[in-house]
C-alpha positions as CSV (number, residue, x, y, z in Angstrom):
1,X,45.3,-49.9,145.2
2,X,47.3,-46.5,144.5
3,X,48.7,-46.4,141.3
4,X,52.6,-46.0,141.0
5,X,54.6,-43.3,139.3
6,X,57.6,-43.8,137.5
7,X,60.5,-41.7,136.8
8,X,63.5,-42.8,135.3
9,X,66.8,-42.2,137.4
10,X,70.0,-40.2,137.1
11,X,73.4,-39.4,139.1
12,X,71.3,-36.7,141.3
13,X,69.3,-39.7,142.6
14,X,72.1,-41.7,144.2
15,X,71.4,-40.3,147.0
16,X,68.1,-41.7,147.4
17,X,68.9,-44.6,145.8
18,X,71.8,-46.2,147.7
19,X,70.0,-46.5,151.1
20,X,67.4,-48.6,149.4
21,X,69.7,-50.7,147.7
22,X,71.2,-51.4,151.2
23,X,68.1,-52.2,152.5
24,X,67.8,-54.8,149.5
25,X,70.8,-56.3,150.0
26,X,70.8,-56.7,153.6
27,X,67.7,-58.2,153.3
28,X,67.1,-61.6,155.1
29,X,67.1,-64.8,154.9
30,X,69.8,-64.1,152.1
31,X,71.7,-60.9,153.3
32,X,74.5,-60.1,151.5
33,X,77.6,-57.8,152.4
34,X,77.0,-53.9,151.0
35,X,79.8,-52.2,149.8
36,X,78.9,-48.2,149.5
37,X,81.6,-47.7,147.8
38,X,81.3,-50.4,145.0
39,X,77.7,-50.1,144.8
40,X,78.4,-45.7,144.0
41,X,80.9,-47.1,141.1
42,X,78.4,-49.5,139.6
43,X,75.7,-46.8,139.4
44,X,77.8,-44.3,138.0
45,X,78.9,-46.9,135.3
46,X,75.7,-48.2,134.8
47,X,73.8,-44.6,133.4
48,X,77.5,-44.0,131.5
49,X,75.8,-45.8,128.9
50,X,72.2,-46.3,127.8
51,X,72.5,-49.7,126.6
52,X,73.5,-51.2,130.0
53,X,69.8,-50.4,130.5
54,X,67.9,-47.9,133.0
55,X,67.0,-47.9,136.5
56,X,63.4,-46.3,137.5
57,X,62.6,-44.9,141.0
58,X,58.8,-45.4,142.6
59,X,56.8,-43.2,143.8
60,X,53.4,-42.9,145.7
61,X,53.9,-39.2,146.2
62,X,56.7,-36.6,146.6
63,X,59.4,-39.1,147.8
64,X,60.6,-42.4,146.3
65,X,58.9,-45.9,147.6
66,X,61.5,-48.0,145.8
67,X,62.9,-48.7,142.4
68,X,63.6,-51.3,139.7
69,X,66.3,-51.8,137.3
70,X,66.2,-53.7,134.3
71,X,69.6,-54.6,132.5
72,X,70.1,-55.2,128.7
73,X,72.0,-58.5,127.1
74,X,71.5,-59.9,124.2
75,X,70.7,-63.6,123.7
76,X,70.1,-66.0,120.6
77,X,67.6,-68.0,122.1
78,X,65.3,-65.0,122.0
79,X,66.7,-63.7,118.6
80,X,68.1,-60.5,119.9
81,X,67.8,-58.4,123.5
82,X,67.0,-59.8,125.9
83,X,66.4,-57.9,129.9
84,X,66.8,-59.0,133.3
85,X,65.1,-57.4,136.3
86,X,68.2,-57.2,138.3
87,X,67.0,-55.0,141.5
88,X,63.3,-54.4,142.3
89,X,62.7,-52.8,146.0
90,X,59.7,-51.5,147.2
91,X,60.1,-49.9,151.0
92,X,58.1,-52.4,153.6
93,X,56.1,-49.9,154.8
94,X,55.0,-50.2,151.0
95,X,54.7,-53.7,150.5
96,X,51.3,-56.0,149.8
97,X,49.7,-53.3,148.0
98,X,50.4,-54.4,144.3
99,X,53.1,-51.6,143.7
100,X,55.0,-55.0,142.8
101,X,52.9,-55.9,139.7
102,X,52.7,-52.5,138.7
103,X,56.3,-52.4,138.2
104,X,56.7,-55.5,136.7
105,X,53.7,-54.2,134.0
106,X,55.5,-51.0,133.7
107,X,59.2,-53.1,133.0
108,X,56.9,-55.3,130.5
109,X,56.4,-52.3,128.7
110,X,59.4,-50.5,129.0
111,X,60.7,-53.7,127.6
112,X,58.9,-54.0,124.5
113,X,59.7,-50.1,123.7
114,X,63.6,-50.9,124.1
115,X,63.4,-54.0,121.6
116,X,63.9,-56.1,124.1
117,X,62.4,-59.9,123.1
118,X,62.8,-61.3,126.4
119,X,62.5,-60.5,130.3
120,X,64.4,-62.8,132.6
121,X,63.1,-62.2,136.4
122,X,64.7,-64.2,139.3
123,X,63.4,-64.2,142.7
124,X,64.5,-65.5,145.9
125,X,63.7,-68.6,147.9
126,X,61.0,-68.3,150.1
127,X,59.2,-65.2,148.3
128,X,56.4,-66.9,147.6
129,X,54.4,-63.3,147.7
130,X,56.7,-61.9,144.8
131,X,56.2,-65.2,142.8
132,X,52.3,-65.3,143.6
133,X,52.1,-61.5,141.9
134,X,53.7,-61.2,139.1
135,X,51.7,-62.9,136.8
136,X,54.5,-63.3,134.3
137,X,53.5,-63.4,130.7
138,X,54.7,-66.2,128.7
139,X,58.2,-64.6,127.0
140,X,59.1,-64.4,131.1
141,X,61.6,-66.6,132.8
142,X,60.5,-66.8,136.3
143,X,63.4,-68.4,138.7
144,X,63.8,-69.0,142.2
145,X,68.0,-68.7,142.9
């Protein structure tokens, strides 16, 4: 297994960015529509401010593999910040090589450095892979939407 490199994101990256997250979101069994245009907006808004949280890019050499972003709330079940994983692609030609798990450690402790007490992860229906591999540590919530 190759290990991963991270680097966090900024507004140059959109461009690499947005195709992937189309590829996310069009993603069966539970496509969903892809607005560009929305999408460009939220991104934008999203590094405005560094306590919405950060979005990382992937890579395995010169050119991204995917990328994950974690958002920041706050919640008083977990006495203070709490994160969710809110996007985590890797590219299929990527896929089944643990780059998934690798991310997740690297979120876990990204997480911790932030102050965040909690990490909320939420995966689909039928990706019984993604559940299988993350291995996640007790202060996770694990979901299936």
């Amino acid at each position: 297994m190759s290990s991963l490199q991270f680097r966090e994101a900024t507004l140059q990256d959109e461009a690499a960015l947005i195709p992937m997250m189309r590829s996310l979101a069009e993603h069966e069994p539970d496509a969903l529509p892809f607005d560009e245009s929305a999408v460009r907006m939220a991104f934008r808004q999203f590094l405005s401010l560094d306590s919405f949280g950060r979005v990382w890019l992937l890579y395995t050499g010169p050119a991204p593999v995917g990328y994950i972003i974690l958002t920041i709330g706050f919640s008083f079940e977990f006495h203070g910040h709490d994160a969710f994983i809110d996007e985590l692609y890797i590219a299929p030609a990527h896929r089944r090589r643990g780059y998934g798990r690798q991310a997740i450690a690297f979120i876990e402790q990204k997480a911790r450095e932030m102050g965040v007490n909690a990490v909320h992860l939420e995966v689909d229906h039928g990706n019984d892979s993604a559940l299988d591999s993350t291995a996640a540590p007790a202060k996770w919530i694990t979901t299936a939407s």
